[in-house]
N, C-alpha and C positions, 0 to 999 in steps of 0.2 A: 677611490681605489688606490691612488698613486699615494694618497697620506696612509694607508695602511700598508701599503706594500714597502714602502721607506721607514714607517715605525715598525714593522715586525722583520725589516732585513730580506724582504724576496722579491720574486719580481712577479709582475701584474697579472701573469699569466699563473701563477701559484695562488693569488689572494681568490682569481675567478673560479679555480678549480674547488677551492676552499665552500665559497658562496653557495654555489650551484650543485656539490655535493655530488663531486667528481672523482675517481682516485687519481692515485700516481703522489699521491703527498703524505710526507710521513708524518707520525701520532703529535711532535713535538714542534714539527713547524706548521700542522694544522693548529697546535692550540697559542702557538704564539701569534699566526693571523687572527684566530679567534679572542683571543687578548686583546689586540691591537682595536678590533671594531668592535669589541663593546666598551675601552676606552675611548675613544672616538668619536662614537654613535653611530655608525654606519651604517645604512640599511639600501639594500639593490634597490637598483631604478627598476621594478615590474615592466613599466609602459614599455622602454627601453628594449629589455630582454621578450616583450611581446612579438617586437617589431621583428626582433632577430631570430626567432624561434616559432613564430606565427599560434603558437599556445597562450592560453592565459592562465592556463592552471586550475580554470573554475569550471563546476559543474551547476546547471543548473535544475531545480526541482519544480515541479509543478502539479501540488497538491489538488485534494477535494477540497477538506476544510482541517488546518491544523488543528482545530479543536476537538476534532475527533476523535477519544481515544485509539481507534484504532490506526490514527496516523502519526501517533508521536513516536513508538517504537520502530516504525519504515524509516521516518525523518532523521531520527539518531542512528542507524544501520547504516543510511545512504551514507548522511556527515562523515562518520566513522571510516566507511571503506572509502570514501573519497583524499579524508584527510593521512588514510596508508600510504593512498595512490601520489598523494602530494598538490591536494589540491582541496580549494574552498569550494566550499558548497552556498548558492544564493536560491533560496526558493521564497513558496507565494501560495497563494490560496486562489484557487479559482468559484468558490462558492458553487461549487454545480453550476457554473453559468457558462455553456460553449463562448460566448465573445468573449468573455473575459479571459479564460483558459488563452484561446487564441493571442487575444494582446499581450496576455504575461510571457507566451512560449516566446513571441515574436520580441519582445522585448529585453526576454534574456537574448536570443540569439543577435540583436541590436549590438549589445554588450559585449559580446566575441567571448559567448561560454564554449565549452570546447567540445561538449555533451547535452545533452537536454533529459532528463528522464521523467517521465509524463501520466500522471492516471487523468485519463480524461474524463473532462463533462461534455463532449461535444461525440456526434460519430461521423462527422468529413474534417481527415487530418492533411489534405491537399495541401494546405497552406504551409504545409512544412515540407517540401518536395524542394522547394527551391534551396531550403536552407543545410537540408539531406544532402544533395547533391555539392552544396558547396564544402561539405566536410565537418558538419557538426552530425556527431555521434546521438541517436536516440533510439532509446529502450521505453516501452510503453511498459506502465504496471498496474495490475488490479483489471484491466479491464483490455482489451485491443484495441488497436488503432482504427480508422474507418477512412476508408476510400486508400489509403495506401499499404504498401507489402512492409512492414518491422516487425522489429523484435520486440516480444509480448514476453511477461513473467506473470502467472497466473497464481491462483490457487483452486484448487480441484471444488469450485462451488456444484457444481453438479451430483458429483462424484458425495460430496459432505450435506449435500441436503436430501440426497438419495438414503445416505444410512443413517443420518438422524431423526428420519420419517419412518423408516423401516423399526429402529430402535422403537418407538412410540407403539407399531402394528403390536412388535413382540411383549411389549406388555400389555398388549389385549385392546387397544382400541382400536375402532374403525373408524368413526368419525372424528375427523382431524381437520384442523383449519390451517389457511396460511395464507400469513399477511407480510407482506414484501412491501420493495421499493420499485418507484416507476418501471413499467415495463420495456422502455427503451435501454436501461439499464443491464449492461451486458451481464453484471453479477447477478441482479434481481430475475433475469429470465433464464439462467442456467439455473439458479434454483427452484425456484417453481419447476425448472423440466426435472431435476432431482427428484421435486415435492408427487410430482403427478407419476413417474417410475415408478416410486416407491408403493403409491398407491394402487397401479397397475399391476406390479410384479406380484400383489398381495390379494387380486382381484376384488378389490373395491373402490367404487364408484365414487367421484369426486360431484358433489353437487356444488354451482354457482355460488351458491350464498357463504361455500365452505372457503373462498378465495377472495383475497382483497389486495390490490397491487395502487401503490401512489405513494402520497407524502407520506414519509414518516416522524411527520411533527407528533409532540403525544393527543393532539385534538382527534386527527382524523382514524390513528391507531385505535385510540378510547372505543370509538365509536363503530369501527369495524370489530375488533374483540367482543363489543358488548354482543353486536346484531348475532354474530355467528354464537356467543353462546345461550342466547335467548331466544333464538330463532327457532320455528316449527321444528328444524331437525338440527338441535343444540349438538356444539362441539364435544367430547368428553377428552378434548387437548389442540394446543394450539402448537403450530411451529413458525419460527419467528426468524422474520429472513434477515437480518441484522441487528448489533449491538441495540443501536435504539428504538427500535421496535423492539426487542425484549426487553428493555428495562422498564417501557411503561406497559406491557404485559405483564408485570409482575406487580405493579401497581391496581394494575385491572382485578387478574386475579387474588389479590389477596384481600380484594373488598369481598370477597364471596365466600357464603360459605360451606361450599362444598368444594371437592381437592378436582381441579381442573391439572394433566399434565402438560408442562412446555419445556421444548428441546429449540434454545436458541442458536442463530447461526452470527459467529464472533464469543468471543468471551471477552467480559468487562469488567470492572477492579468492584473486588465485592461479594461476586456471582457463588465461592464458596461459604460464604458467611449469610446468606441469607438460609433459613428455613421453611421449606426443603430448601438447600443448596441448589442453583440452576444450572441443570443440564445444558451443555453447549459443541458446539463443532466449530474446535479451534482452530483458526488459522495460525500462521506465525508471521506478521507485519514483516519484524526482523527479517526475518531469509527473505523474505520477496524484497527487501531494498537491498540487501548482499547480494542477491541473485543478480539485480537489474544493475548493478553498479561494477560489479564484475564484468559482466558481458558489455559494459559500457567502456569499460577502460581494457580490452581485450578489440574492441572496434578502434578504440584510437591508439591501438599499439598498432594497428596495421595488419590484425589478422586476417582479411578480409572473410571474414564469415557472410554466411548468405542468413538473412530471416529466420529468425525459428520462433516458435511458443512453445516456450517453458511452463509445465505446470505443477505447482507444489501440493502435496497431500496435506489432509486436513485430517484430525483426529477427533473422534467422539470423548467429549469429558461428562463420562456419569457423575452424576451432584446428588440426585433423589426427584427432581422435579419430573425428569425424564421417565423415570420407572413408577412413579403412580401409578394404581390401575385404574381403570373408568369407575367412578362412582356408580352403586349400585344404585336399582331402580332407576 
């Protein structure tokens, strides 16, 4: 700082102001500091400015599986609104696996992130109480936390598999199947309670074999799909509690040859281009990581906000799959 403060003519307390992106400096002696360090090369000591400022600037992320389609639009959202905020973003994959989820958060937090934002695989987030209290900011997304009181950003699954099961009634079916994720899963069991409303509000009866909750590898989906529409009391549609269970739903169904409807929950790259086009109930990735990253950097501004859950609306997209009607006879 002293070799740029001596080649641009000011003094040190001008060149920090400059750095850190402070006012009080006018256009012409900020770009002759700025001159001076990229002649130079000069780059701030981070660690240094950590110690003095107790901030590192970074947030941390803690995904399902980046490979997710529907996690690459949140990841780019978060980056985005962190890198407004002035800060790096480091995230991780927890594989659906609570210990891991655990070691990743604990790991960021190891690292002095100054935020954590978290969709969990686990439901006891105890293990983050100690790190809460020492002052690192976290927002849970996608799903709520368990065993302790934060801040959740949601999307209205309940609310989106209530009227995309209702959509299905309205074009004339009654028997409707739904095949989901593990039932421990906060989003898979808001839907299904959607799936089973919808089917209430309409007064018909949901029988066992109409319902399949677990993996959603495409082995174990194949095989639920097939049962419910071969079975004594065949489905005349299915609704599909996520991206990937709809995609090999439509695999399923297009080995057949009579028109089965499905009303998928998420929408995936494609979904209009196939024939019929797949109906879906879209969430928006995007806003839920603007959502959660906002209220993240409004915790570490000092607002002292108390807990909330946030929840975002989800929209029906007719495509044609959705408004088939039940196959006669």
């Amino acid at each position: 700082m002293k070799d740029v403060a001596a080649r641009a003519g000011v003094g040190l307390k001008t060149v920090s102001r400059v750095v850190n992106g402070e006012p009080g400096v006018t256009p012409d002696t900020e770009q002759r500091v700025q001159d001076a360090i990229e002649a130079l090369g000069f780059r701030r000591n981070d660690s240094a400015r950590v110690l003095r400022k107790g901030r590192t600037a970074t947030v941390g992320l803690v995904l399902e599986d980046l490979a997710d389609p529907f996690y690459g639009p949140l990841n780019r959202a978060v980056e985005e609104a962190a890198r407004a905020h002035g800060a790096l973003l480091v995230n991780g994959s927890s594989a659906e696996d609570p210990d891991r989820e655990r070691e990743l958060a604990l790991a960021l937090c190891a690292r002095r992130v100054d935020g954590l934002i978290v969709i969990p695989a686990g439901d006891d987030h105890r293990y983050l109480e100690p790190e809460i209290r020492a002052g690192v900011a976290t927002v849970f997304v996608d799903r709520p936390a368990g065993g302790i009181e934060a801040d959740v950003v949601l999307s209205d699954s309940f609310g989106g598999a209530r009227d995309g099961v209702a959509h299905l009634i309205a074009a004339g079916h009654r028997r409707i199947g739904f095949i989901g994720d593990h039932a421990r899963i906060h989003t898979a069991a808001e839907r299904l309670r959607g799936y089973r409303e919808a089917m209430a509000r309409a007064g018909l009866p949901v029988s066992g074999s109409w319902v399949s909750l677990g993996s959603t590898a495409p082995e174990p989906v194949t095989s639920a799909a097939r049962a419910m529409l071969t079975g004594p009391e065949p489905v005349t549609a299915l609704f599909a509690g996520n991206n990937r269970v709809t995609v090999t739903a439509v695999r399923v169904l297009a080995a057949l040859t009579r028109p089965v409807a499905l009303v998928g929950f998420d929408d995936f790259e494609l979904a209009d281009l196939l024939r019929p086009g797949v109906t879906v109930v879209a969430q928006d990735p995007a806003a839920l990581g603007r959502t959660a990253t906002d209220r993240l950097f409004q915790h570490l501004s000092g607002a002292g906000l108390p807990p909330s859950r946030i929840v975002l609306p989800t929209r029906l997209v007719p495509r044609g799959s959705g408004e088939l009607p039940p196959a006669s006879g």
